[in-house]
N, C-alpha and C positions, 0 to 999 in steps of 0.2 A: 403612444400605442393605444388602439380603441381599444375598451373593456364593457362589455355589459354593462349597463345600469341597473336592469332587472333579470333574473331570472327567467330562462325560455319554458313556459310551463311543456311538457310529453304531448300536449294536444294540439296545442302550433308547431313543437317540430316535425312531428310527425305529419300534419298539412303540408308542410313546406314540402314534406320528404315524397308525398305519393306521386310525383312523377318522375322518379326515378327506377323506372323498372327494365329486370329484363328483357332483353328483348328475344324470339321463338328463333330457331337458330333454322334456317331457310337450305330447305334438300332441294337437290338438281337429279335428273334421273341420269345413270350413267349409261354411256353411248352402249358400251358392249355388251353389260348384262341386264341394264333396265333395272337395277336395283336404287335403291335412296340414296345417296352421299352427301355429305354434308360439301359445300359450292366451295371450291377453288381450295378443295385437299383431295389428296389421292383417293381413290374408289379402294375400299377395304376387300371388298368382292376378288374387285378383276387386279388392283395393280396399279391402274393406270392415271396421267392425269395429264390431261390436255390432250388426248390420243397417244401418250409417251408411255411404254411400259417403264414406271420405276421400279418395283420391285417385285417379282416373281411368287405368285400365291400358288398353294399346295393346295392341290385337286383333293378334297377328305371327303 
């Protein structure tokens, strides 16, 4: 089994580490009411998703 020989000092792992980031989560505009949605989940707005109503939103 490898084992370290030396100690990873916080300033190389942390080098190692800076390309692992988030990445900005990509909105689609939806058909029916032109709001944000986040791409390939149901529209919170209207319902819908792929032109399909799944679940019936209340008019408030």
């Amino acid at each position: 089994m490898a084992v370290p020989k030396k100690r990873v000092s916080k300033q190389r792992k942390r080098k190692r580490r800076t390309h692992y980031k988030a990445r900005e989560t990509t909105l689609a505009t939806c058909s029916r009411t032109g709001d944000p949605a986040v791409r390939h989940r149901v529209c919170p707005t209207s319902g819908m998703y792929r032109g399909k109503v799944i679940y019936e939103v209340d008019d408030k």
